[in-house]
N, C-alpha and C positions, 0 to 999 in steps of 0.2 A: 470141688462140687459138693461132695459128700461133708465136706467142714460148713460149707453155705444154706446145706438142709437141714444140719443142727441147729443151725442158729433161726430158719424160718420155721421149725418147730415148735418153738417156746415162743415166739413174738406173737404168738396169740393172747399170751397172758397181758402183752401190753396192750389191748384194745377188746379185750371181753371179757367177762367172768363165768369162767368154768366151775364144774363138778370136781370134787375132790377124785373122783374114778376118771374122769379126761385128764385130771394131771398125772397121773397115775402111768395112765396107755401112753401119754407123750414121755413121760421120765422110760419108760420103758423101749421106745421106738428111739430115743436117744442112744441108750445101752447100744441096740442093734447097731446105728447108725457110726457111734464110735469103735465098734467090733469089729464092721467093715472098715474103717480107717485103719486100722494097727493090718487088718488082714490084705490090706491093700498095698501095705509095703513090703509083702511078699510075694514072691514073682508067680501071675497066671489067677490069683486072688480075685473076685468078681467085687464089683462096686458099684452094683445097684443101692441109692437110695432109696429111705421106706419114708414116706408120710403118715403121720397118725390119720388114722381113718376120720371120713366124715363127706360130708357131700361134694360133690365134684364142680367145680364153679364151671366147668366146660359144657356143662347136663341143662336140660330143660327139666324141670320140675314141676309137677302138674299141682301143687302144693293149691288145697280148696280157699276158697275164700271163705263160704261158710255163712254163717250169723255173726261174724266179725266184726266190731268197731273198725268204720271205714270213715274217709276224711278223701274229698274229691270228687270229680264228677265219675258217674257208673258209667259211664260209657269212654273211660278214659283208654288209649291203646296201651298205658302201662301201668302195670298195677302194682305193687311193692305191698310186699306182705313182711310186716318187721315182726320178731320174735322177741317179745325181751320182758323185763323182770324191772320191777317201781324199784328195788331197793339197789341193782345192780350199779355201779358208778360210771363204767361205761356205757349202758346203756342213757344214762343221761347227759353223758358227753355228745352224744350225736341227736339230742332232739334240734337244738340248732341247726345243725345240717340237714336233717330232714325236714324244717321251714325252711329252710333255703331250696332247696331242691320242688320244696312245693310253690314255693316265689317263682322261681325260675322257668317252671314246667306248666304252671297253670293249671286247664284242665285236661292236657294231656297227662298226668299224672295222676294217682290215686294210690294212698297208704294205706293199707288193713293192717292193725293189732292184734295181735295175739297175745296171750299170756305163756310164760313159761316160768313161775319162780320158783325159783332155785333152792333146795332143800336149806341149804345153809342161809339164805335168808329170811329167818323168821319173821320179819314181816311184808315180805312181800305178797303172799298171800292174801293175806288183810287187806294190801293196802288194794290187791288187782280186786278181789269181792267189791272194795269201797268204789272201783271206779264202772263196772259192770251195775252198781247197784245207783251209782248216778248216771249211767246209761239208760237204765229206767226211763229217769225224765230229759232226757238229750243233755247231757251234761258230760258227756262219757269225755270229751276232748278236753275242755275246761278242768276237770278231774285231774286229767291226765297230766297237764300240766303244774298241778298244784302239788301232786304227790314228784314228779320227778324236781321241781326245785326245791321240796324240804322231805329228801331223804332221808333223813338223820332224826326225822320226827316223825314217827307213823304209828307211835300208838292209838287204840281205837278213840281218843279224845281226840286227838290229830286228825285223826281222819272227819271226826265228826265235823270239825272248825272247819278244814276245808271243805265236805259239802253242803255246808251252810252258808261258804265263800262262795260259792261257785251258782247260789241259788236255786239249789235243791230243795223240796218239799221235807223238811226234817222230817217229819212221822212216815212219810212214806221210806224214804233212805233208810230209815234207822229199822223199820220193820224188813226191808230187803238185807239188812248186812246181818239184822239179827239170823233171821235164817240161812237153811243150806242150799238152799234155789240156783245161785252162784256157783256153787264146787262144782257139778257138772260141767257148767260152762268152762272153769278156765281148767277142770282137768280133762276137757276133750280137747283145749286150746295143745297141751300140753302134748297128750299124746298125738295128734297131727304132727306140731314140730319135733318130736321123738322119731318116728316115721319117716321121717324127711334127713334126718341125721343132724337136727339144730338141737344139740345139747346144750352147747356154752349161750350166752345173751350177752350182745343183741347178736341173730342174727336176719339176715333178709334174703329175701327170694324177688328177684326185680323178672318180672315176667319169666318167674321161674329158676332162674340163673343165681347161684347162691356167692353171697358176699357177708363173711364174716366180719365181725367186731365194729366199733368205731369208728371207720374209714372215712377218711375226707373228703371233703364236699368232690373232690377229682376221680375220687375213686365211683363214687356214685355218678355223675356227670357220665364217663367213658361206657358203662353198659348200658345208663339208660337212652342215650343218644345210638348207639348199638340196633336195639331193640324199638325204639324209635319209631328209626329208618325202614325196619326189617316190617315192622308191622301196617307202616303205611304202604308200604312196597306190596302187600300180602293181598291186596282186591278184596279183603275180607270185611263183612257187614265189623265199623268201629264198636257197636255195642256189642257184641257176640266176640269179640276176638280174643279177649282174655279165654274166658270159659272153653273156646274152640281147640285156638292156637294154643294157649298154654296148659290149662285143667285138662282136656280128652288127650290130648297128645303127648304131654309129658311125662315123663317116668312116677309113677305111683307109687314111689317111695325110693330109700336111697338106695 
């Protein structure tokens, strides 16, 4: 058991992009983990496994929605709040899943954005300003889509092509990225998923319920069909049920 915890300790790395300080706490909860093994093969030795800390997928999470880039209907009984970063690579492995999941779901479903980029991506910030700043003129999805399929291209000329693609007001765009109007917004994005324990990107909170990394379209399927069920089951007014059921009731942080 203890050899199968070492090993789902690190498989984060195959499905997110962490902080050099979360690889850090995981290379360190390894140590422990294999300290317990050698002390395991001596008699009356305890072998508790440790997991790197972080949010509890077991938890309801009262995680705000906010003034967030949303995409679905407001009165949907599931809301998914994705955490993630333009330049991270997984983060852009699961935009396809998450059209799928919104194919599939309709308007029982609804995604909110958040920004979190990540120190070591220099330009991810740039690029999350570019797409808050084509949110301006409703463009914020369009955006969104432009910067996650040319990651490798985000300097501020890159950014400009793309919201000139996406038929943004150039003088307007280009006066909102010139200033700092923006950094509030994604560093209060930032500290909310801080809060919540989503350090690495991507991650999500499906009515609250935390689902790390890149996960496949099954992984997503199993708690939103979960929560579903549970919120139709609930007699609860459908517009009010996110805010109710999951923002007042769930845990206010991790």
């Amino acid at each position: 058991m203890l050899k199968k915890m070492a090993v789902v300790a690190v498989a984060l790395f195959a499905v997110a992009c962490v902080t050099r300080g979360d690889i850090e706490e995981i290379k360190e909860g390894q140590k422990k983990i294999l300290a317990k093994l050698e002390q395991g093969a001596r008699p009356g030795a305890a072998q508790q496994a440790q997991r790197p800390q972080g949010p509890d997928p077991a938890k309801v999470y009262g995680i705000p929605v906010g003034d967030s880039a949303a995409k679905g209907s407001g009165d949907a009984w599931v809301t998914i709040v994705e955490v993630s970063d333009f330049q991270c690579p997984f983060c852009s492995r699961v935009v396809p899943t998450i059209k799928d999941v919104t194919a599939k779901y309709g308007n029982d479903v609804r995604v909110v954005f958040k920004h979190n980029p990540l120190p070591f991506h220099n330009r991810a910030k740039p690029a999350a300003k570019a797409a808050e700043c084509a949110r301006e003129q409703g463009k914020f999805w369009e955006m969104h889509d432009e910067l996650f399929a040319n990651q490798k291209a985000l300097e501020d000329a890159n950014l400009e092509q793309y919201a000139q693609k996406v038929g943004a007001n150039m003088g307007a765009w280009k006066s909102c990225y010139q200033s700092p109007k923006m950094d509030e917004r994604i560093d209060n994005d930032q500290k909310v998923a801080a809060s919540f324990g989503a350090r690495g990107t991507p991650a999500f909170f499906i009515n609250g319920r935390f689902l790390s990394g890149a996960q496949p379209l099954q992984a997503f399927t199993a708690v939103i069909d979960e929560e579903l069920e549970k919120a139709k089951k609930s007699g609860m007014n459908k517009k009010e049920y996110y805010a109710k059921a999951v923002e007042t009731n769930g845990a206010k942080a991790m």
